[in-house]
LODOVEX-230865 format. One line per field, with one value per residue (C-alpha): residue number from 1; x, y negated, z negated; residue in one letter. Coordinates in pm, whole numbers, plus 32768, in hexadecimal, padded with zeros to 4 digits. Example, Ala and Ser with C-alpha at 12.3 -4.5 7.8 and 13.67 -1.06 7.14 Angstrom:
LODOVEX-230865
i = c(1,2)
xx = c(84CE,8557)
yy = c(81C2,806A)
zz = c(7CF4,7D36)
aa = c(A,S)
***
This chain:
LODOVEX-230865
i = c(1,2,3,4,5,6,7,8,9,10,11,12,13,14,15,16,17,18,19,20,21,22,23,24,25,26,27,28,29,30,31,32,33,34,35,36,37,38,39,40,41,42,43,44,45,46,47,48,49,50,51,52,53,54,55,56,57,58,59,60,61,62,63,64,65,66,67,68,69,70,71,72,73,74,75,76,77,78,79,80,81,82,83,84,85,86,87,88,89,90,91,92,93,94,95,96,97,98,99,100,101)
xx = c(50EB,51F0,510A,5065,51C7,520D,50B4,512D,5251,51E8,50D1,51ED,52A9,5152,510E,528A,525A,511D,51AA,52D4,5220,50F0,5239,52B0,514B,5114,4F92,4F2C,4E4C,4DB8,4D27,4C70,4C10,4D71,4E15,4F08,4F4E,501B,5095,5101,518C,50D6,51C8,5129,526E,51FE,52C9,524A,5144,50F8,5063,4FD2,5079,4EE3,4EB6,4FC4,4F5F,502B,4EDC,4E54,4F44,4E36,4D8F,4EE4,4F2A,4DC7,4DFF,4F31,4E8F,4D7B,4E32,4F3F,4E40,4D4F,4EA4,4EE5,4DAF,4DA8,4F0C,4E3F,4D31,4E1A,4EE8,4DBF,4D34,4E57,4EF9,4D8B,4D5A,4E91,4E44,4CD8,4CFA,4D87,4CC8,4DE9,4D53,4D2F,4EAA,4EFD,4E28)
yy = c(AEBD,AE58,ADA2,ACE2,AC85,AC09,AB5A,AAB0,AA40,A9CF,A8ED,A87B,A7E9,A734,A68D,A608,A589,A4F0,A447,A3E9,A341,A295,A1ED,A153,A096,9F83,9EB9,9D8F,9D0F,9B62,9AD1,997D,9952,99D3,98CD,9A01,9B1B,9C3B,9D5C,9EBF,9FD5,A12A,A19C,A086,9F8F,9E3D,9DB9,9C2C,9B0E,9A1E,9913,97C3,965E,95ED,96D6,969D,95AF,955A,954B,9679,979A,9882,986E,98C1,99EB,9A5F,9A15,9AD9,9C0A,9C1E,9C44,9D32,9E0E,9E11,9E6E,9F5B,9FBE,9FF5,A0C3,A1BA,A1C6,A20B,A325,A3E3,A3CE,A43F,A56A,A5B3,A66D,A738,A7A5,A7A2,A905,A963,A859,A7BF,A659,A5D8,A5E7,A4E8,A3C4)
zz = c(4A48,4B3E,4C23,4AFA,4A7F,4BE8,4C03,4AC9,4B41,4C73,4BAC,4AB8,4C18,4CAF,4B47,4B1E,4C7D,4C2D,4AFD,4BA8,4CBF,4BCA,4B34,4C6F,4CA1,4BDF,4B45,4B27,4A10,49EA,48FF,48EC,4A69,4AB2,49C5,4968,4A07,4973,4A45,49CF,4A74,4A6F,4978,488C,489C,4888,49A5,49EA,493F,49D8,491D,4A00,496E,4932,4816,474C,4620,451B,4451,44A7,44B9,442F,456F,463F,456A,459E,4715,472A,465A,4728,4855,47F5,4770,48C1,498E,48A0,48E7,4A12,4A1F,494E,49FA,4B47,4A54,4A04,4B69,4C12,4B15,4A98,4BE2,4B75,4A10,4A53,4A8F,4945,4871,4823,485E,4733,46D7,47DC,4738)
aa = c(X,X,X,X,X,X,X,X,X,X,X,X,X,X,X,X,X,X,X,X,X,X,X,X,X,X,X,X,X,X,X,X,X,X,X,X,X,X,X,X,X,X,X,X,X,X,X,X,X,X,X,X,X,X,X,X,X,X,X,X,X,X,X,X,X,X,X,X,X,X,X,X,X,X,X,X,X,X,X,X,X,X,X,X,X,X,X,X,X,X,X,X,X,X,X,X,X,X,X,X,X)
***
């Protein structure tokens, strides 16, 4: 009992290091030929947008806020995609992965 409450522990540490680290790296996600570009951190912050002068039209802002949609959600995307790679290896083990997404 001991040694599983150790091996416990011991995952606890690697998967707060893991998160820790996956919030330090940060995604990018474009939309429209890379018109706009959002990017997140792995922690799912939405950090920067960057949003080309060309696309902005007064008479179509439907089309920017699509733009800008679109990309945030492919860099958010893609963070999750990186989370469940890297601290799926971790609770793989216990079948714990479907608590991270």
């Amino acid at each position: 009992m001991r040694q599983l409450m150790a091996q416990a522990q011991k995952m606890q540490e690697q998967l707060a290091a893991a998160q820790q680290e996956l919030a330090t790296r940060t995604f990018e996600g474009s939309a429209g030929g890379g018109m706009v570009v959002a990017t997140v951190t792995g922690g799912q912050e939405l950090v920067e947008v960057i949003i080309a002068p060309e696309v902005v039209d007064p008479d179509d802002v439907e089309m920017l806020q699509d733009l800008v949609v679109a990309a945030v959600r492919q860099a958010m995307e893609s963070a999750s995609a990186a989370a469940s790679e890297q601290l799926g290896g971790l609770t793989g083990d216990l079948g714990l992965g479907g608590l991270l997404g």
